[in-house]
MARZALO-8136 format. One record per residue (C-alpha): x, y, z; residue number from 1. Coordinates in nm, 4 decimals. Example, Ala and Ser with C-alpha at 12.3 -4.5 7.8 and 13.67 -1.06 7.14 Angstrom:
residues 2
+----------+----------+----------+------+
:        u :        v :        w : resi :
+----------+----------+----------+------+
:   1.2300 :  -0.4500 :   0.7800 :    1 :
:   1.3670 :  -0.1060 :   0.7140 :    2 :
+----------+----------+----------+------+
This chain:
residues 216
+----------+----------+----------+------+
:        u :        v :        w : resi :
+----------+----------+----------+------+
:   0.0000 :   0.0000 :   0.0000 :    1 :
:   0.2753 :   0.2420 :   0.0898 :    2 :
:   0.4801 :   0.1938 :  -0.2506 :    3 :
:   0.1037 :   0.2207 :  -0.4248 :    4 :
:   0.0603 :   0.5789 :  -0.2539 :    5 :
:   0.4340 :   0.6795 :  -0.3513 :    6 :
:   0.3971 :   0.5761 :  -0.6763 :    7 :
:   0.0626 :   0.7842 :  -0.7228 :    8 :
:   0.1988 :   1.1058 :  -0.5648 :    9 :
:   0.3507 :   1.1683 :  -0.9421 :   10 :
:   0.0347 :   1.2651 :  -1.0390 :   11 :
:   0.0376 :   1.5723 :  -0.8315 :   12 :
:   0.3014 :   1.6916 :  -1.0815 :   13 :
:   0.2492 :   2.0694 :  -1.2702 :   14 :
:   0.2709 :   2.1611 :  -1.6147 :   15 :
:   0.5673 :   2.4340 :  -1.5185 :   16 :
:   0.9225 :   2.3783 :  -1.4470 :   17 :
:   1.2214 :   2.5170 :  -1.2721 :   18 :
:   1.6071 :   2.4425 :  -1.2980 :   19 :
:   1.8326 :   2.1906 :  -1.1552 :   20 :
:   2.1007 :   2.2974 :  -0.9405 :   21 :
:   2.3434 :   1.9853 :  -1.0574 :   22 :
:   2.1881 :   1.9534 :  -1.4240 :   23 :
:   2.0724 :   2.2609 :  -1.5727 :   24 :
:   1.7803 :   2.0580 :  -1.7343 :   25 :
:   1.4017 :   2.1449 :  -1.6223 :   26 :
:   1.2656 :   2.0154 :  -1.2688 :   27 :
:   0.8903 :   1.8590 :  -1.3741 :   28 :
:   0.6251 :   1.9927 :  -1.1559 :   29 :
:   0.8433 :   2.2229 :  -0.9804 :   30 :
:   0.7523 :   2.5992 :  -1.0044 :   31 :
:   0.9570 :   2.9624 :  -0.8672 :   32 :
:   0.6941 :   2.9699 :  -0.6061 :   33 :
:   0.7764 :   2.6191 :  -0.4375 :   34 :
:   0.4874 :   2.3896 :  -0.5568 :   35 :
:   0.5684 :   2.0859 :  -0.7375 :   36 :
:   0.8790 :   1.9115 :  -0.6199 :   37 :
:   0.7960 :   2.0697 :  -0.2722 :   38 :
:   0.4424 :   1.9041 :  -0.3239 :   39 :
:   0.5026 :   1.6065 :  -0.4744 :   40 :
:   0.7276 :   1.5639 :  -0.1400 :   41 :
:   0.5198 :   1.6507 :   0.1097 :   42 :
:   0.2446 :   1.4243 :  -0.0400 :   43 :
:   0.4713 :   1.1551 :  -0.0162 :   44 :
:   0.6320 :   1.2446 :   0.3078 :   45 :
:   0.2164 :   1.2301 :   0.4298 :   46 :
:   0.1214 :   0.9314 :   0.2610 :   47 :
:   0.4299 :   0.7624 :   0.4316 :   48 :
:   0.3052 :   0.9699 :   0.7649 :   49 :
:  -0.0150 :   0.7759 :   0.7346 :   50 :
:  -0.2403 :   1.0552 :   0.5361 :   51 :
:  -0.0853 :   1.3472 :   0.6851 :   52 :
:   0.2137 :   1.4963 :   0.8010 :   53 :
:   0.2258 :   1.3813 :   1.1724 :   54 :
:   0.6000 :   1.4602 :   1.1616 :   55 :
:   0.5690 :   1.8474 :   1.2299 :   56 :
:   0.3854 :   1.7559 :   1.5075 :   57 :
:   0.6153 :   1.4983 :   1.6601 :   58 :
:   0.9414 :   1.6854 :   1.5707 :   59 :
:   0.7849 :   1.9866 :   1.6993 :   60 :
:   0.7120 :   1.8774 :   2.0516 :   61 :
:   1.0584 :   1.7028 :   2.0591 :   62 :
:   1.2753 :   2.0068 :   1.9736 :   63 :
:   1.0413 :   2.2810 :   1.9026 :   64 :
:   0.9043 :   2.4704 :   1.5906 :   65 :
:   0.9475 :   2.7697 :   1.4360 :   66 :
:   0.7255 :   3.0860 :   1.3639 :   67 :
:   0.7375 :   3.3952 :   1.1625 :   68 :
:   1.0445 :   3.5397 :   1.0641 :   69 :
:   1.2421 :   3.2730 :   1.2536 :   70 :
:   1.1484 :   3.0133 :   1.0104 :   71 :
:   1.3296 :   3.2164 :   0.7186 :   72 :
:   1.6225 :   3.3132 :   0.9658 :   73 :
:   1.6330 :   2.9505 :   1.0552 :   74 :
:   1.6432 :   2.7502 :   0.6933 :   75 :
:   1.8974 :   3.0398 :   0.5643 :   76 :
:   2.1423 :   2.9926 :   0.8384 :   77 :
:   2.0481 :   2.5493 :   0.7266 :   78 :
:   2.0871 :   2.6458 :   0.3776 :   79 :
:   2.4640 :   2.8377 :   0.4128 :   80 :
:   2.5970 :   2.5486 :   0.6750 :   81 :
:   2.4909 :   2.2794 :   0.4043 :   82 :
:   2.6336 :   2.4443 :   0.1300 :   83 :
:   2.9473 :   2.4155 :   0.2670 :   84 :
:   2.9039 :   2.0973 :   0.4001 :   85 :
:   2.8396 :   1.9654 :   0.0331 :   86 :
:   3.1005 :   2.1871 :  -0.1175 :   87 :
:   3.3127 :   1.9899 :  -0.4512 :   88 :
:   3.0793 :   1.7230 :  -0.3622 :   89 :
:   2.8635 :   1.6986 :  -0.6790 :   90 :
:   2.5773 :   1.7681 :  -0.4582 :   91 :
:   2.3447 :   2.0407 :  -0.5560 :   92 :
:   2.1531 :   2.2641 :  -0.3612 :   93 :
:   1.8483 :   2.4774 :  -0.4542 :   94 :
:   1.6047 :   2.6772 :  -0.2024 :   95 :
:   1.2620 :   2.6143 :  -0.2829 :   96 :
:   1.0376 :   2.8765 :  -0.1056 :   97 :
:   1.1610 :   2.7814 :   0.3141 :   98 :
:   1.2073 :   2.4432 :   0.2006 :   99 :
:   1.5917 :   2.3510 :   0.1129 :  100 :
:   1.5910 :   2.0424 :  -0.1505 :  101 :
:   1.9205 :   1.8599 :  -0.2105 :  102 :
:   1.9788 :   1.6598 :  -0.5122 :  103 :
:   2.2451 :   1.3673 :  -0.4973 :  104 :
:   2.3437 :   1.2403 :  -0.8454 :  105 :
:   2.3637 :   0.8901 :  -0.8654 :  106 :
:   2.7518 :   0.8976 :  -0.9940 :  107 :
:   2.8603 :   1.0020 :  -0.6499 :  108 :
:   2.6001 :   0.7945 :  -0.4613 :  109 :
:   2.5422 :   0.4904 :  -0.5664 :  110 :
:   2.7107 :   0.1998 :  -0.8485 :  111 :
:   2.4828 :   0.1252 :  -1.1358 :  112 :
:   2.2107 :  -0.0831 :  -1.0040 :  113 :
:   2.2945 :  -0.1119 :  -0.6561 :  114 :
:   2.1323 :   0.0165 :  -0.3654 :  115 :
:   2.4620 :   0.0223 :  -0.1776 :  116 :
:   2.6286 :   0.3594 :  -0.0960 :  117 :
:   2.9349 :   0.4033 :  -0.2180 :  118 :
:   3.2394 :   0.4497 :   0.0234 :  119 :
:   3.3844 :   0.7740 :  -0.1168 :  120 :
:   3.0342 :   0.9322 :  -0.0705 :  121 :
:   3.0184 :   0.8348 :   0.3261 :  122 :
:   3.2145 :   1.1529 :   0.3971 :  123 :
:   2.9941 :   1.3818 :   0.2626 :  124 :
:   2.7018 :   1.2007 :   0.3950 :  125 :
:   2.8825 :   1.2282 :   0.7424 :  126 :
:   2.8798 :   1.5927 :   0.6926 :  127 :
:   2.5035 :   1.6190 :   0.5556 :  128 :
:   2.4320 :   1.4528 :   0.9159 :  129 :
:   2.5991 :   1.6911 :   1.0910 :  130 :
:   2.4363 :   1.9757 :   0.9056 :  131 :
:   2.1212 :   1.8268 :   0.9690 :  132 :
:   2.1864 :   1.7520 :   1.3429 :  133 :
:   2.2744 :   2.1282 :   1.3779 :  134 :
:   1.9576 :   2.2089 :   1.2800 :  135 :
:   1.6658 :   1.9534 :   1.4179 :  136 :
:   1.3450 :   2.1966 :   1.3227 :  137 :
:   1.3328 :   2.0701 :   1.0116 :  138 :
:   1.1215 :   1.7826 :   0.8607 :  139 :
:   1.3473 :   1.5127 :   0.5776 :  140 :
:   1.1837 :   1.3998 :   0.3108 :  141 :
:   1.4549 :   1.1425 :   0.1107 :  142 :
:   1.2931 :   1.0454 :  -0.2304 :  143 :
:   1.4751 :   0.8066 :  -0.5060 :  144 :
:   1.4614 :   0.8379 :  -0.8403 :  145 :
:   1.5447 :   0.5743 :  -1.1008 :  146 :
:   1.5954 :   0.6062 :  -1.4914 :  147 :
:   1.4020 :   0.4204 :  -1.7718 :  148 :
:   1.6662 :   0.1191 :  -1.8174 :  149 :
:   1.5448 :  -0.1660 :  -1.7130 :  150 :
:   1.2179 :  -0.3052 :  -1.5724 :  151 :
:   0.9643 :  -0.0279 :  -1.4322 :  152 :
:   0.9163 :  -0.2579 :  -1.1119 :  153 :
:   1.2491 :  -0.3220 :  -1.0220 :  154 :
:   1.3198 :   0.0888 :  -1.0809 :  155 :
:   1.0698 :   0.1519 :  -0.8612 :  156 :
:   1.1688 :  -0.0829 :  -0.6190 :  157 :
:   1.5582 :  -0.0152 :  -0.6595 :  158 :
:   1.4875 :   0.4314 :  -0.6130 :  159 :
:   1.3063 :   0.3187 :  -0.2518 :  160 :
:   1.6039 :   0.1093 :  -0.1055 :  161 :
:   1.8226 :   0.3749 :  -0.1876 :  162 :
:   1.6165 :   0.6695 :  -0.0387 :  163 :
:   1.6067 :   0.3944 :   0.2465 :  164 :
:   2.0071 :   0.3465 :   0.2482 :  165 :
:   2.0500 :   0.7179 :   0.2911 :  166 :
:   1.7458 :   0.7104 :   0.5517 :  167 :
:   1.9356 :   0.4421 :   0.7369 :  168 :
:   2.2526 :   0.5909 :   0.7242 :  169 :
:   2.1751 :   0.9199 :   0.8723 :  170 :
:   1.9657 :   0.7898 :   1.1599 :  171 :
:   2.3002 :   0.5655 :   1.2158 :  172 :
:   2.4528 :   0.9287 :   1.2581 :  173 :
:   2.2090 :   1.0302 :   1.5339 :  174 :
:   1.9676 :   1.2588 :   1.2934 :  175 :
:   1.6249 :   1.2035 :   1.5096 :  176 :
:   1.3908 :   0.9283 :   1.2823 :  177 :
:   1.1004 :   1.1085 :   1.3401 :  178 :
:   1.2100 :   1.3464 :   1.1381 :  179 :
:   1.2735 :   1.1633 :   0.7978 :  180 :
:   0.9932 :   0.9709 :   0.5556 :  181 :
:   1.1094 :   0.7678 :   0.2400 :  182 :
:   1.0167 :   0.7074 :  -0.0819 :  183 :
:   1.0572 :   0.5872 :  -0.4638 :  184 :
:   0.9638 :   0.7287 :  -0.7099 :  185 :
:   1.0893 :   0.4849 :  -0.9914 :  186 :
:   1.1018 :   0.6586 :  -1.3026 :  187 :
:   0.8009 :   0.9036 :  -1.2767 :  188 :
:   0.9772 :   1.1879 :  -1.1890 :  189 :
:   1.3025 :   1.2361 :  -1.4677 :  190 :
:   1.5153 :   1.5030 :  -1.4752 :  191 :
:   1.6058 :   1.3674 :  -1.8747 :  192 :
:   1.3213 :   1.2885 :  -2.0984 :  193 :
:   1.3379 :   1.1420 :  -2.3358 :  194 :
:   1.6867 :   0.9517 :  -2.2033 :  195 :
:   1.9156 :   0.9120 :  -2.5232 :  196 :
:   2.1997 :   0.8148 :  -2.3459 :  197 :
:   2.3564 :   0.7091 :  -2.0769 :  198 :
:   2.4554 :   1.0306 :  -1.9432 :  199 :
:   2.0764 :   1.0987 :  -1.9294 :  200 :
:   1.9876 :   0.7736 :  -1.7483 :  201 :
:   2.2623 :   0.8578 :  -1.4841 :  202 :
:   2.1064 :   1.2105 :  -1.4152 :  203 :
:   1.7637 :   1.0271 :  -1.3775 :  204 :
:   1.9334 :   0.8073 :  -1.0984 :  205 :
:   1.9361 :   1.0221 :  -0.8026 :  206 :
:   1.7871 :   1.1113 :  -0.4040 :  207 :
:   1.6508 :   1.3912 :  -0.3262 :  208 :
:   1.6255 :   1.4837 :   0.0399 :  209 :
:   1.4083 :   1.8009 :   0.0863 :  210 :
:   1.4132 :   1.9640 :   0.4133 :  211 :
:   1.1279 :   2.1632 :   0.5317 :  212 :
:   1.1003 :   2.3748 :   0.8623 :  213 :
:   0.9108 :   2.2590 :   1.1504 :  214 :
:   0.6192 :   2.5345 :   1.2257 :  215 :
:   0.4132 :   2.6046 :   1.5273 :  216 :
+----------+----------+----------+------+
C-alpha cells in the first residue's frame, strides 16, 4: 500500500518547471513559487506519515518549531551550513520557497544498479548529518529516483532502497527518525526525458532529500 501511494503522488506533478542545481535541465512539476517538487514531497512524506504529516507535530514537541520570521532566519542559516558541508561534492543545492531540496546524483552515490552507498560518498554524507543535526526543526523527506533502463518494477523498487540506504545511514549518525519519511519514485519523476543516453539515465538516478522547517 505504501509503494502504491508513492507511486501515485507523481500525479500531483504541474505543467511548469524550474532548474536543476546539478543539471541545468528542467525540474517537472516544480515551479519559482515552491509547488511541485515541494508538493510532490510533502504528499509523499504524508502518505508515508499515514495521510498526513504527523512529523511536524512529533518533531515539533521534541525540539520545538518555528514561527514567523524565525522560520526564514532559521532555513537560511540550514541552507549556508549545508552548502558548505556539500562543497566539490557533486551535490546540488536549490532553495525552494523555506524548504531547502538537495539533489544527490547517482555517480557520487550509488554503483549502477545497486542500492549500496558508495564508500567515497560516506564523507559527505557524514557531513550532511551533521548539518542536519545542527539544525533539528526541520522535517526530511529522502525520495529516489530511477531512470528508464530496465524493468519499471524493479526501478521503482531499486529508487526506494536507496532513499532507504540514505534514511538508514543518517539515523546511524544520530539525525532524530522522526524526522525523515522515504520514498521511490521509480522513473516518474526524470530530470532527462526522453533519455538518449547514458549520461541521461545517470542524471535520472538520483535522491533527493528536501528539508522543510518545523512550524508552530
Amino acid at each position: 500500500m505504501t509503494r502504491a501511494l508513492v507511486f501515485m503522488a507523481s500525479a500531483l506533478a504541474l505543467s511548469a518547471c524550474a532548474t536543476d542545481p546539478v543539471t541545468g535541465q528542467s525540474i517537472y512539476g516544480n515551479t519559482a513559487r515552491g509547488a511541485g517538487i515541494g508538493a510532490i514531497v510533502g504528499a509523499v512524506g504524508g502518505a508515508l506519515a499515514g495521510g498526513d504529516d504527523k512529523r511536524n507535530v512529533l518533531v515539533g514537541a521534541a525540539v520545538g518549531a518555528l514561527a514567523g520570521g524565525a522560520i526564514g532566519r532559521y532555513m537560511d542559516q540550514q541552507e549556508a551550513d549545508m552548502r558548505k558541508a556539500v562543497a566539490d561534492s557533486g551535490i546540488g543545492i536549490q532553495r525552494v520557497g523555506d524548504n531547502i531540496e538537495l539533489v544527490m546524483p547517482s555517480d557520487v552515490t550509488f554503483s549502477k544498479g545497486s542500492a549500496q552507498l558508495d564508500s567515497s560518498f560516506i564523507p559527505v554524507l557524514d557531513k550532511v548529518a551533521q548539518s542536519l543535526n545542527l539544525y533539528p526543526k526541520t522535517t526530511i523527506d529522502i525520495i529516489g529516483h530511477a531512470s528508464t533502463e530496465g524493468d519499471a518494477q524493479l526501478n521503482m523498487d531499486l529508487s526506494y532502497r536507496r532513499a532507504e540506504a540514505v534514511r538508514m545511514y543518517l539515523q546511524g549518525r544520530s539525525v532524530l527518525p522522526a524526522r525523515m519519511a522515504t520514498g521511490g519514485m521509480g522513473e516518474n519523476q526524470p530530470l532527462i526525458s526522453p533519455e538518449r543516453s547514458e549520461a541521461d539515465r545517470s542524471k535520472n538516478r538520483r535522491v533527493q532529500v528536501v528539508l522543510r522547517p518545523v512550524t508552530a
